[in-house]
BALOBA-1460 file (C-alpha; in Angstrom, 3 decimals):
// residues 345
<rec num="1" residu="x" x="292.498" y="-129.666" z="12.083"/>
<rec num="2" residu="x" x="292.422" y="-128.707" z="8.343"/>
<rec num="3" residu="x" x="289.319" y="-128.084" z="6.890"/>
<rec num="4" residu="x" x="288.827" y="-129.582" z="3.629"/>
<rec num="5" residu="x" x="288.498" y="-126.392" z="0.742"/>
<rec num="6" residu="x" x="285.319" y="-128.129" z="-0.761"/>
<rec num="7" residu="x" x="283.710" y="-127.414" z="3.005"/>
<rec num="8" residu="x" x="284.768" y="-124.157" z="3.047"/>
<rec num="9" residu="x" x="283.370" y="-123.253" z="-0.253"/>
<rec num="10" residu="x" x="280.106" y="-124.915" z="-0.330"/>
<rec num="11" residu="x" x="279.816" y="-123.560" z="3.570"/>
<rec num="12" residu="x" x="280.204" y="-120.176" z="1.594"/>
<rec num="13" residu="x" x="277.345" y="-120.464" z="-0.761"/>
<rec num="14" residu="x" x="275.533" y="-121.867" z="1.692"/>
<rec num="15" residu="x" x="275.812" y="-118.748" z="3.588"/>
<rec num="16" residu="x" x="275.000" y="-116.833" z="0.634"/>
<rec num="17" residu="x" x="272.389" y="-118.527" z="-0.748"/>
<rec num="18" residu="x" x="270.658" y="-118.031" z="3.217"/>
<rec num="19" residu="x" x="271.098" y="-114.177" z="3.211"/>
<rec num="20" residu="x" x="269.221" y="-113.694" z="-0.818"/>
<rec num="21" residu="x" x="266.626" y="-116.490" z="0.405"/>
<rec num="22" residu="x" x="265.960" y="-113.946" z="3.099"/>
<rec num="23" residu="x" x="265.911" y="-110.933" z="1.160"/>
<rec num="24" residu="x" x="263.965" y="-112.538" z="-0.777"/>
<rec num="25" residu="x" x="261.345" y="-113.748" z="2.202"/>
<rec num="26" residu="x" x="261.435" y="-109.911" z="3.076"/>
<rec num="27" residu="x" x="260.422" y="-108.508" z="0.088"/>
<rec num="28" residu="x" x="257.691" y="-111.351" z="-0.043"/>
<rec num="29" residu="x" x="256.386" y="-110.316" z="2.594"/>
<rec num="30" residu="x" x="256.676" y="-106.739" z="2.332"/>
<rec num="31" residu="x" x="254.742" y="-106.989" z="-1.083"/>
<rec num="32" residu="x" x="251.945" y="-109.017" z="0.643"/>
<rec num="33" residu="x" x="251.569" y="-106.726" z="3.313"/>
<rec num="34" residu="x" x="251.556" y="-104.083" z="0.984"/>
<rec num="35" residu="x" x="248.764" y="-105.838" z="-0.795"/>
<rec num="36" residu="x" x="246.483" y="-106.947" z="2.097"/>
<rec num="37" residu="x" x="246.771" y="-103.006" z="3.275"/>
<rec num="38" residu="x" x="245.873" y="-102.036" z="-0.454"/>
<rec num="39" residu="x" x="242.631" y="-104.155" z="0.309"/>
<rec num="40" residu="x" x="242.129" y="-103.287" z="3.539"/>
<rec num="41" residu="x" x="242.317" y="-99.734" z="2.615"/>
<rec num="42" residu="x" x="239.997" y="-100.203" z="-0.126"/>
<rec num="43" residu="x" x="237.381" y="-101.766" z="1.703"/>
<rec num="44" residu="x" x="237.457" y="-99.064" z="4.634"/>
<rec num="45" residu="x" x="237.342" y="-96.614" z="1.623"/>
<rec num="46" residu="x" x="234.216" y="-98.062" z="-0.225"/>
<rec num="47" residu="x" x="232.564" y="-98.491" z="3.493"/>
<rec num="48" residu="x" x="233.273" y="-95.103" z="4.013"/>
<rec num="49" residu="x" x="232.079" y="-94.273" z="1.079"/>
<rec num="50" residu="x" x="228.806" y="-96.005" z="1.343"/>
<rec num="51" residu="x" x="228.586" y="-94.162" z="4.936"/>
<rec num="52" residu="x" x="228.239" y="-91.357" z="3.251"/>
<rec num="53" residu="x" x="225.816" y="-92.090" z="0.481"/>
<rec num="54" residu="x" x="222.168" y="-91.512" z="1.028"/>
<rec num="55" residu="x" x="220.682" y="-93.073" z="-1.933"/>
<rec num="56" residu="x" x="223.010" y="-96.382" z="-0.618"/>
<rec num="57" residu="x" x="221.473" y="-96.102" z="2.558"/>
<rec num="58" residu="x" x="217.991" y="-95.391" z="1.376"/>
<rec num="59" residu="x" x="218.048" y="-98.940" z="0.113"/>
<rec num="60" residu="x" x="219.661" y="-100.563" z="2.640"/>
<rec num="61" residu="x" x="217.024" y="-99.348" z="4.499"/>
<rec num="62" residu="x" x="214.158" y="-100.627" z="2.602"/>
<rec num="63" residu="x" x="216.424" y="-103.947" z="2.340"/>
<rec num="64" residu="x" x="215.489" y="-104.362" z="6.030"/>
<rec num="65" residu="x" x="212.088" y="-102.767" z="6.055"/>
<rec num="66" residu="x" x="210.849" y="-105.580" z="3.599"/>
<rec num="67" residu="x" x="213.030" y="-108.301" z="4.507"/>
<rec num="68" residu="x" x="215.085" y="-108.268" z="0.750"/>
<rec num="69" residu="x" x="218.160" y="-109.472" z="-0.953"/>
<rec num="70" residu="x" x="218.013" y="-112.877" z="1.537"/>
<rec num="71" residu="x" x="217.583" y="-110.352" z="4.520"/>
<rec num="72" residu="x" x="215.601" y="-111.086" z="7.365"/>
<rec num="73" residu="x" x="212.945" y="-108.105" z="7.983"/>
<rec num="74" residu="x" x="214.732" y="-105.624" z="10.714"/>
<rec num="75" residu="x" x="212.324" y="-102.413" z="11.267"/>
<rec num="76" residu="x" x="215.421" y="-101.410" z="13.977"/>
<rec num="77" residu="x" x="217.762" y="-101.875" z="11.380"/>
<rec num="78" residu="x" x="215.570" y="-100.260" z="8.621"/>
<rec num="79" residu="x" x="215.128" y="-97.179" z="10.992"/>
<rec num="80" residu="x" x="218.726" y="-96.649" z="11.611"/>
<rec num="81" residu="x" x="219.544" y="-96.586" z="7.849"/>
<rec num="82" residu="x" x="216.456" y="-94.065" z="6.712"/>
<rec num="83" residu="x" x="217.744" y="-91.689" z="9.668"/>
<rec num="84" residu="x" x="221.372" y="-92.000" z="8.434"/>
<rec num="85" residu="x" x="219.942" y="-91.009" z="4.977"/>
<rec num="86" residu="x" x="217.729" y="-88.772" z="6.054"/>
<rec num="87" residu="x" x="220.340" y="-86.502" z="7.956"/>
<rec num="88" residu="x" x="222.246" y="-86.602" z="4.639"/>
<rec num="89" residu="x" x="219.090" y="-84.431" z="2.882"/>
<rec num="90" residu="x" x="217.100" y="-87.633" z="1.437"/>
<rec num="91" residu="x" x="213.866" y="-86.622" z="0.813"/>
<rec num="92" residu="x" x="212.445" y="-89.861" z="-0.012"/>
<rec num="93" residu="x" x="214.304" y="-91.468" z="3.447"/>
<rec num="94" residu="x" x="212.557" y="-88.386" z="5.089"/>
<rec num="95" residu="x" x="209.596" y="-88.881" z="4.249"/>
<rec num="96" residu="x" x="209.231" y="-92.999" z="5.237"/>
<rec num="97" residu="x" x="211.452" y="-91.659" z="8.138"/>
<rec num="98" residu="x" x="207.946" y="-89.806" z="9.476"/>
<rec num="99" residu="x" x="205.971" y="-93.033" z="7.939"/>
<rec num="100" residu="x" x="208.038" y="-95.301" z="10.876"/>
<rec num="101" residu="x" x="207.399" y="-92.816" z="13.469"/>
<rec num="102" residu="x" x="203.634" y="-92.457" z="12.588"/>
<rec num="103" residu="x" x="203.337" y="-95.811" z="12.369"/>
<rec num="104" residu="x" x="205.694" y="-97.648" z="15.115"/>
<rec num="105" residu="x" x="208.273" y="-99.362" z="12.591"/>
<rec num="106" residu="x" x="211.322" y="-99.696" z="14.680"/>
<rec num="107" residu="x" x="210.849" y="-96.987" z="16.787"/>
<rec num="108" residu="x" x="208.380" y="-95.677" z="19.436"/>
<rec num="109" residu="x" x="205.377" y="-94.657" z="17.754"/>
<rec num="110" residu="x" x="205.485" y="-90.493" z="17.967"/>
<rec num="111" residu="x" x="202.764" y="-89.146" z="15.889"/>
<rec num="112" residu="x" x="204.315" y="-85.481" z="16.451"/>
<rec num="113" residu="x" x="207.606" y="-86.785" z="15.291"/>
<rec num="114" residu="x" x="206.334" y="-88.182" z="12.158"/>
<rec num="115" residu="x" x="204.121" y="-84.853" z="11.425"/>
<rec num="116" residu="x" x="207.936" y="-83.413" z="11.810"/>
<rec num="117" residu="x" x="209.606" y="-85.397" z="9.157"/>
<rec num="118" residu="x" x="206.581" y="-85.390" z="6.692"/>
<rec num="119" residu="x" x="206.643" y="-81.516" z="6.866"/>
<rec num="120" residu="x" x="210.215" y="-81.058" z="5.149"/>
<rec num="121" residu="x" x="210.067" y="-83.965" z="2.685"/>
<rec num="122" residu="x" x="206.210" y="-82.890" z="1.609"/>
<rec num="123" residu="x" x="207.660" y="-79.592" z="0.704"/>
<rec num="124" residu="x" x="210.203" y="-81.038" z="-1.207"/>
<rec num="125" residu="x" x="207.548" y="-82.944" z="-3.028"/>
<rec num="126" residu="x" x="207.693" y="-86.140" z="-1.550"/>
<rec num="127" residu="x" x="204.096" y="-87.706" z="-2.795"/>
<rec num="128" residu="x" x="203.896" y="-90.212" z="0.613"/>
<rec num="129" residu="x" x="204.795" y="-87.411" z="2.991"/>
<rec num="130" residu="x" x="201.589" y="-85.061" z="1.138"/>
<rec num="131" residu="x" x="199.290" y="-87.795" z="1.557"/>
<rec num="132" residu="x" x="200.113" y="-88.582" z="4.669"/>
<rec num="133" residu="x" x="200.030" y="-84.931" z="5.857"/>
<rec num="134" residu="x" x="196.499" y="-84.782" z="4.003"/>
<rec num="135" residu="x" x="195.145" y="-87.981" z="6.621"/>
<rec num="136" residu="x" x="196.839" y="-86.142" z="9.751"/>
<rec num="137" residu="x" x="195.630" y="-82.382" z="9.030"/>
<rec num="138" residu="x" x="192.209" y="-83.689" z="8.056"/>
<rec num="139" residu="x" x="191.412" y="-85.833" z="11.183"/>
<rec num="140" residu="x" x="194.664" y="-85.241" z="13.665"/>
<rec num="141" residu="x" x="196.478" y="-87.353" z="16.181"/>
<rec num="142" residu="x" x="197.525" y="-86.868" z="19.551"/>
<rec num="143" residu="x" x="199.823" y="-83.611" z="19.202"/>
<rec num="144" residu="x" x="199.124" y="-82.919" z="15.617"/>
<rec num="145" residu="x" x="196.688" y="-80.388" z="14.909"/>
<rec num="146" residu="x" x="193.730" y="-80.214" z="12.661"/>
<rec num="147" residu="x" x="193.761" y="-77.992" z="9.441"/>
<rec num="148" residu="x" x="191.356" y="-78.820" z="7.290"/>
<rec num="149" residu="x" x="192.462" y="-75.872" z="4.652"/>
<rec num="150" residu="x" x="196.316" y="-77.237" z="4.757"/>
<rec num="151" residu="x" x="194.770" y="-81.045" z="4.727"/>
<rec num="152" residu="x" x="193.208" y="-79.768" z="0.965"/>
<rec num="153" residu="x" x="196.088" y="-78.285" z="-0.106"/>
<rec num="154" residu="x" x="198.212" y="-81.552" z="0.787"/>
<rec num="155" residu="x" x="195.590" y="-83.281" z="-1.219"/>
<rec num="156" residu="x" x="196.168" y="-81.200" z="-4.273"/>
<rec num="157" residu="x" x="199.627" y="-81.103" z="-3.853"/>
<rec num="158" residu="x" x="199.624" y="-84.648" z="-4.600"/>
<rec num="159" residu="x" x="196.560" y="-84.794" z="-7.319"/>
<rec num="160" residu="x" x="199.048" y="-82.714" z="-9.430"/>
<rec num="161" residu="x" x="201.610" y="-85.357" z="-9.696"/>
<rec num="162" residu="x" x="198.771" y="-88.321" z="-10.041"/>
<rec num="163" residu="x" x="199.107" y="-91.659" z="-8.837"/>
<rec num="164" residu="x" x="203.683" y="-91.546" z="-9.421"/>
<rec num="165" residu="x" x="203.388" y="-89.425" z="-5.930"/>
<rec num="166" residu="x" x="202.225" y="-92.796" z="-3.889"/>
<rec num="167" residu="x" x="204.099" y="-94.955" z="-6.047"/>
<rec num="168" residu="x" x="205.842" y="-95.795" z="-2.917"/>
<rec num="169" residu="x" x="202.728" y="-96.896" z="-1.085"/>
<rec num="170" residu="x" x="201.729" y="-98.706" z="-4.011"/>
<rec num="171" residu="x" x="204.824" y="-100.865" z="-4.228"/>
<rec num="172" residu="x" x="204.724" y="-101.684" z="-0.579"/>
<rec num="173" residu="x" x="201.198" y="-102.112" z="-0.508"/>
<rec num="174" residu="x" x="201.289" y="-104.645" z="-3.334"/>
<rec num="175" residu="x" x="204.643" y="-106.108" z="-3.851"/>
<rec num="176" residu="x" x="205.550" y="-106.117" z="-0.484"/>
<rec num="177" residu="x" x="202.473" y="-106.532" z="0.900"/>
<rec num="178" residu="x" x="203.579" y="-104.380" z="4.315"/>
<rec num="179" residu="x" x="200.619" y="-104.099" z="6.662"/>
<rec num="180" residu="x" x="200.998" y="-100.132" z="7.534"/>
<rec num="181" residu="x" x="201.184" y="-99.287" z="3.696"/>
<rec num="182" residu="x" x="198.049" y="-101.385" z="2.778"/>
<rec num="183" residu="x" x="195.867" y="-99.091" z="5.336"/>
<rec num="184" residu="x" x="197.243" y="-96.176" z="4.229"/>
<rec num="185" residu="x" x="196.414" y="-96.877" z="0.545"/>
<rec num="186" residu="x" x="193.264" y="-97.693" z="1.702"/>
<rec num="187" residu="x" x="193.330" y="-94.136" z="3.454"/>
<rec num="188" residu="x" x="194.057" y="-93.076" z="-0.079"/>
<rec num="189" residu="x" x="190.974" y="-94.598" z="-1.708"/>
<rec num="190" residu="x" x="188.686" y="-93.598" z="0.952"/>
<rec num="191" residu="x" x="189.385" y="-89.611" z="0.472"/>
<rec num="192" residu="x" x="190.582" y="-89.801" z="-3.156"/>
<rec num="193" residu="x" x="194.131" y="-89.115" z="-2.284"/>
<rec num="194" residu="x" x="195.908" y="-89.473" z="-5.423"/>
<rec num="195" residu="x" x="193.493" y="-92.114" z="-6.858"/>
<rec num="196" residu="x" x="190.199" y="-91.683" z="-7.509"/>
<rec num="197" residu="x" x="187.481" y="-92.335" z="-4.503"/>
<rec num="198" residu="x" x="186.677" y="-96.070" z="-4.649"/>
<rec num="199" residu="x" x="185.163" y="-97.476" z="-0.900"/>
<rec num="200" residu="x" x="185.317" y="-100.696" z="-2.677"/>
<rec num="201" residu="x" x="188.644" y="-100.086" z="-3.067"/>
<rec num="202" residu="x" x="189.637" y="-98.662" z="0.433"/>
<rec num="203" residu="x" x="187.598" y="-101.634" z="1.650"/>
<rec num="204" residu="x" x="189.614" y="-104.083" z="-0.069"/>
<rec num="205" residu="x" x="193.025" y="-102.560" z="1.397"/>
<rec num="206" residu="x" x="191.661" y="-102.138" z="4.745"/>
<rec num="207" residu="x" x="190.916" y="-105.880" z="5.373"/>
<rec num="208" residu="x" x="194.524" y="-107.008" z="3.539"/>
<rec num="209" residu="x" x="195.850" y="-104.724" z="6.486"/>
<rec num="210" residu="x" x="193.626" y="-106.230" z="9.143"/>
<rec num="211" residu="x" x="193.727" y="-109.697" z="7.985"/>
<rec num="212" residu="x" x="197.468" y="-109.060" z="9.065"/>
<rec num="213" residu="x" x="196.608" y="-108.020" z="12.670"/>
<rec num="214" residu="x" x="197.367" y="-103.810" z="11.696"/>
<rec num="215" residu="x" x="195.147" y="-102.471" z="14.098"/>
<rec num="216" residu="x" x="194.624" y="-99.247" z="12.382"/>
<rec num="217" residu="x" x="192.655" y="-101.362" z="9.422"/>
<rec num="218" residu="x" x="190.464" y="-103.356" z="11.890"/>
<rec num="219" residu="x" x="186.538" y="-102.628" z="11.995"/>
<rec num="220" residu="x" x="186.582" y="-102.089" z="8.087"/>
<rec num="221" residu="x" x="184.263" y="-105.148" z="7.371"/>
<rec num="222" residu="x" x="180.766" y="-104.535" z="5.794"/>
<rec num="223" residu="x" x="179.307" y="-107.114" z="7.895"/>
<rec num="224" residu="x" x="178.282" y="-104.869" z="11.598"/>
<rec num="225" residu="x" x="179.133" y="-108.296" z="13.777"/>
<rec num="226" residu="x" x="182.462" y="-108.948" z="12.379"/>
<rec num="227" residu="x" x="183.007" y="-105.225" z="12.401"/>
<rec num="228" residu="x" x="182.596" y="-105.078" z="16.010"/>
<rec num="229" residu="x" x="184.915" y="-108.058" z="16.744"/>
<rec num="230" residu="x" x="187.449" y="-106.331" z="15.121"/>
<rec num="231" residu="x" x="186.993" y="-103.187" z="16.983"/>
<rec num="232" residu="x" x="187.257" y="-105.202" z="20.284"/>
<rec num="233" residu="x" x="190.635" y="-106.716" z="18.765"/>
<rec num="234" residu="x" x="192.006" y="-103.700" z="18.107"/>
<rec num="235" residu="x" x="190.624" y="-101.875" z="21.365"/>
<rec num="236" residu="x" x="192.430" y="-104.398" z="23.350"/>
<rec num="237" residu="x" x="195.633" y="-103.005" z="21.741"/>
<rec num="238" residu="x" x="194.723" y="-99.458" z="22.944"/>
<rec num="239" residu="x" x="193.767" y="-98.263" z="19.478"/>
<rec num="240" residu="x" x="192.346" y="-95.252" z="20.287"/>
<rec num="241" residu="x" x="190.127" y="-94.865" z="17.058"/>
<rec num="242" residu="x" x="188.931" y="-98.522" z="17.372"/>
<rec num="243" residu="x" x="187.740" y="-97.841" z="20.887"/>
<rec num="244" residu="x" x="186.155" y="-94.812" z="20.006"/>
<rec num="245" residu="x" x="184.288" y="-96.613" z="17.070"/>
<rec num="246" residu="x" x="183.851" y="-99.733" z="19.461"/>
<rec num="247" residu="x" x="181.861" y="-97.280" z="22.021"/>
<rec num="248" residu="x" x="180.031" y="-95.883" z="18.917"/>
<rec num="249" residu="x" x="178.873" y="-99.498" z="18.351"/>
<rec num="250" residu="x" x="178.277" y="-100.049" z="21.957"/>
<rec num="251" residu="x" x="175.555" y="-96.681" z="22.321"/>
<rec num="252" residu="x" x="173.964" y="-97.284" z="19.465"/>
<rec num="253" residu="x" x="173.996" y="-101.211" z="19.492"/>
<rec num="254" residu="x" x="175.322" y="-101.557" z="15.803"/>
<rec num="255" residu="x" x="176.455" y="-105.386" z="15.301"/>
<rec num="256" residu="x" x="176.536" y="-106.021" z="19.500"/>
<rec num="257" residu="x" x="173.949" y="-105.852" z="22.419"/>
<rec num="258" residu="x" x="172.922" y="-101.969" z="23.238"/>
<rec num="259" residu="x" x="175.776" y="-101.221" z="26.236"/>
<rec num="260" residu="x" x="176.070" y="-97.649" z="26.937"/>
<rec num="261" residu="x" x="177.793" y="-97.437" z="30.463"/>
<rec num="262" residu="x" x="180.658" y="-99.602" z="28.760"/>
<rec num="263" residu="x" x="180.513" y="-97.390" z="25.337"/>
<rec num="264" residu="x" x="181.415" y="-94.333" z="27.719"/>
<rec num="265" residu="x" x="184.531" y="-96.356" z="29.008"/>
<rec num="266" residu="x" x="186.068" y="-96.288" z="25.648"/>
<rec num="267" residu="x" x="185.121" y="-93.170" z="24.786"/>
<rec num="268" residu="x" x="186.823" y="-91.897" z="27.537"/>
<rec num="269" residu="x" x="190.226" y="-94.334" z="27.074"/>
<rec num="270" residu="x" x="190.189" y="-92.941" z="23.110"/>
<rec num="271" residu="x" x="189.812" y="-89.441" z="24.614"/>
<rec num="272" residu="x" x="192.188" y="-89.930" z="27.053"/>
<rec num="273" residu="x" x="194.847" y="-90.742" z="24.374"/>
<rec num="274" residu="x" x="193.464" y="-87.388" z="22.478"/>
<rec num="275" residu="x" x="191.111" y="-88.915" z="19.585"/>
<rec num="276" residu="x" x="189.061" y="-85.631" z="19.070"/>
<rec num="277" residu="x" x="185.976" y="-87.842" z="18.008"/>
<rec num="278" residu="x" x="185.943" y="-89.915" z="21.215"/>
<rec num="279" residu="x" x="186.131" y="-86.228" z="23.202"/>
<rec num="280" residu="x" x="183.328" y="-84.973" z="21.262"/>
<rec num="281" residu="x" x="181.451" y="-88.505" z="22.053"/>
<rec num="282" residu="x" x="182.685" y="-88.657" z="25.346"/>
<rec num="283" residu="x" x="181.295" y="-85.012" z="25.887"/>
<rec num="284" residu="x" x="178.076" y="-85.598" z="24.476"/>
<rec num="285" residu="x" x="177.696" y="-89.053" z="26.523"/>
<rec num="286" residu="x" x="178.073" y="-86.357" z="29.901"/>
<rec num="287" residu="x" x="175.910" y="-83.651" z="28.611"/>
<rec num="288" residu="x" x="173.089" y="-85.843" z="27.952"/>
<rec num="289" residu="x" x="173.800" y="-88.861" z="30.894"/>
<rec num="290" residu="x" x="174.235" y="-91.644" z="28.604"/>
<rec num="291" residu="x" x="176.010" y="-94.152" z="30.498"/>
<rec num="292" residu="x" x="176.223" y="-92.247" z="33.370"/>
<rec num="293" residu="x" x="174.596" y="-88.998" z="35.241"/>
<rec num="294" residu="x" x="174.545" y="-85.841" z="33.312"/>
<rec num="295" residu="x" x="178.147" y="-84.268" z="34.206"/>
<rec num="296" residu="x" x="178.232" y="-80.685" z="32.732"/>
<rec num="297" residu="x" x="181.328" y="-80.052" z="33.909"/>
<rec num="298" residu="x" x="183.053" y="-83.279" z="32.670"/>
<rec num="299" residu="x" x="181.281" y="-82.538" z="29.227"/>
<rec num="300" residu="x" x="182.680" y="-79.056" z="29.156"/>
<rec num="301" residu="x" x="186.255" y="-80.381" z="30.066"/>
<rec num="302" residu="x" x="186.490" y="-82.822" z="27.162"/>
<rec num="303" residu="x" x="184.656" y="-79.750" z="24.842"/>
<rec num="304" residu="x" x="186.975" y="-77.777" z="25.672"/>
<rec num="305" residu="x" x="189.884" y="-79.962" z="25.292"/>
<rec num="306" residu="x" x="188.602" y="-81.197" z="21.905"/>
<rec num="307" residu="x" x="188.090" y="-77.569" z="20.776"/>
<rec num="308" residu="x" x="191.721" y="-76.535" z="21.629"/>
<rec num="309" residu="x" x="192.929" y="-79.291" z="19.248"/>
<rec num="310" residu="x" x="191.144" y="-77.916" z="16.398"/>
<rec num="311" residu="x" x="188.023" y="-79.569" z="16.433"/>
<rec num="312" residu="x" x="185.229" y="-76.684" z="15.082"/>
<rec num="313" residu="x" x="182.456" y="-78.646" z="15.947"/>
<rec num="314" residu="x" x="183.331" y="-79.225" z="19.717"/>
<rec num="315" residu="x" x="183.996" y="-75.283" z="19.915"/>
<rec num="316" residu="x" x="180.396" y="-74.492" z="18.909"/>
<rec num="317" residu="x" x="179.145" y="-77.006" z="21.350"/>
<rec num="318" residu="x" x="180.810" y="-75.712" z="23.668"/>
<rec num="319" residu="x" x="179.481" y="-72.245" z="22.860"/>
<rec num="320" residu="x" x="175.917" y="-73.718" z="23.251"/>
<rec num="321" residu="x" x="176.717" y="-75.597" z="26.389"/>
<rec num="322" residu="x" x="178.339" y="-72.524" z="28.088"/>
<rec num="323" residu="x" x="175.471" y="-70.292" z="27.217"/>
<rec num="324" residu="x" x="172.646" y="-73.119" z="28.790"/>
<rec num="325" residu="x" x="174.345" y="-73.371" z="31.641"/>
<rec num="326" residu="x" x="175.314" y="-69.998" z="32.435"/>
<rec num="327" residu="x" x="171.254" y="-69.479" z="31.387"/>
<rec num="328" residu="x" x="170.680" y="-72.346" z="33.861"/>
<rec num="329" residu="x" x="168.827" y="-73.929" z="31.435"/>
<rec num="330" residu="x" x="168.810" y="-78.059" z="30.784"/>
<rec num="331" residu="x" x="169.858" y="-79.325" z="27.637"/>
<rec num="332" residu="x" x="166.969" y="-81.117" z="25.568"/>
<rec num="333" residu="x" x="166.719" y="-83.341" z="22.521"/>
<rec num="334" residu="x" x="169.520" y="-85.618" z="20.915"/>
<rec num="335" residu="x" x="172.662" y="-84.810" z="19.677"/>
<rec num="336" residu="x" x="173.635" y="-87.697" z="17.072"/>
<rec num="337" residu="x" x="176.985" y="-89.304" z="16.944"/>
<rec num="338" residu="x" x="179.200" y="-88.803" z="13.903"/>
<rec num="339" residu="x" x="182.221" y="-90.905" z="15.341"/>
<rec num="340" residu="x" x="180.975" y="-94.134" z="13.516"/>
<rec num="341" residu="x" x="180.413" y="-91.608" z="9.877"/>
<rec num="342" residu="x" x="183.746" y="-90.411" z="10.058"/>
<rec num="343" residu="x" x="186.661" y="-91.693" z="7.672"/>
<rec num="344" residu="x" x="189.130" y="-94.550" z="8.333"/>
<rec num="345" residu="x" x="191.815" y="-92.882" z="10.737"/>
């Protein structure tokens, strides 16, 4: 059968027209998957990028640290990013870096760690890392030695650049109002770390921090009562300076009933976490059988253990306890406490 030469010829262009339609399709699609690589390429670039920046991831981490920018408040995810800067050579992420391992923000608390990080970033003049070196030479922590000479030093390092070198504590004392930053301000005012000495002022921080629930600014209130309460709150969370103070309370029977059998309990759980006071205390409760029978060999354990970490005072006890008993001679007279005198730590 024929075909009709109108059929063949629009058949033709019909063929034609399919093959540029999908040339055309191709290179469509071609472009488009050009483009969306362009983009996708530009994105892994800028996230690479941002990978790579510590001031980026600096803020990032104090996004997450104080819960900005719509963020919910992460202290894991705040960690991760001030370690990520911090390997990068960020002094300023070093330095909070040791302020989350010193203080238990999204990671184990590790007051050896922290003394670790604050080290580096103090020497590069990071004002938060000097003070807080100034709090942990001056009264130590479990693993971190006492130096009261280096403690000065810290505490000058940071008087020369005046109150810009805890701007950082400032701002999340204040703005942010962050628990752990409040008591360490209050640290600050108490020994005249780059403020002037104000105990009205260190007062005023301290209960901000407690009113929150931060153990470490509990038992700051004037009142002796209230004071006590707090110390019980925070003993029950194994605060080892709070149930050193609490036992302080307890053998004296400031703001509570005169309980000296359970004041050497806490001394002994704050010594047994390392609190040089509570050794000392726990030591003298021994020596002189407060609490309990006199124990000169438990007494010279904890003196000895106390005087090891630094502690001067527990060294020449010891000295004077070694030489009695070697003399066979009993101890007489008082020793006074100085656990409940010493500074907020």
């Amino acid at each position: 059968m024929a075909v009709h030469p109108f059929s063949h010829t629009a058949a033709l262009i019909f063929h034609r027209s399919k093959k540029f339609v999908l040339k055309l399709n191709r290179k469509y699609n071609s472009g488009n998957n050009s483009s969306n690589n362009n983009s996708s390429c530009g994105k892994v670039n800028k996230r690479n990028q941002q990978d790579h920046d510590p001031d980026y991831l600096y803020k990032r981490g104090e996004v997450y640290l104080f819960g900005r920018a719509g963020e919910p408040k992460d202290e894991k995810k705040a960690f991760d990013y001030f370690q990520r800067a911090s390997k990068l050579n960020h002094t300023e992420a070093r330095g909070v870096l040791g302020f989350c391992y010193e203080f238990g923000l999204g990671v184990e608390k590790d007051f050896k760690r922290a003394e670790l990080h604050y080290i580096p970033a103090a020497e590069s003049g990071n004002g938060l890392a000097q003070a807080r070196l100034a709090f942990l030479r001056k009264y130590g922590r479990p693993c971190v030695r006492i130096d009261r000479a280096e403690a000065e030093m810290w505490q000058q390092k940071v008087k020369e650049q005046g109150e810009t070198a805890i701007t950082w504590l400032f701002h999340a004392a204040c703005n942010e109002n962050h628990a752990a930053a409040q008591y360490s301000l209050g640290v600050c005012y108490h020994d005249g770390v780059g403020v002037d000495k104000s105990e009205s002022e260190a007062f005023k921080w301290y209960k901000k921090s407690a009113e929150q629930g931060h153990p470490r600014g509990q038992g700051v209130e004037k009142n002796e009562y209230m004071a006590v309460n707090w110390y019980r709150e925070a003993a029950a969370q194994e605060h080892a300076r709070a149930q050193d103070k609490l036992g302080v309370c307890l053998q004296l029977g400031i703001g509570c009933e005169k309980d000296e059998k359970t004041a050497l309990h806490y001394f002994r759980l704050a010594a047994e976490q390392d609190h040089l006071t509570a050794m000392y205390n726990l030591a003298n409760a021994l020596e002189k059988g407060i609490g309990c029978e006199i124990d000169f060999e438990g007494a010279t354990h904890w003196l000895e253990r106390a005087a090891s970490s630094g502690c001067r005072r527990s060294c020449e006890r010891l000295k004077t306890l070694l030489v009695k008993e070697c003399l066979g001679q009993e101890t007489s007279g008082n020793v006074y406490l100085t656990g409940y005198c010493a500074a907020a730590a």
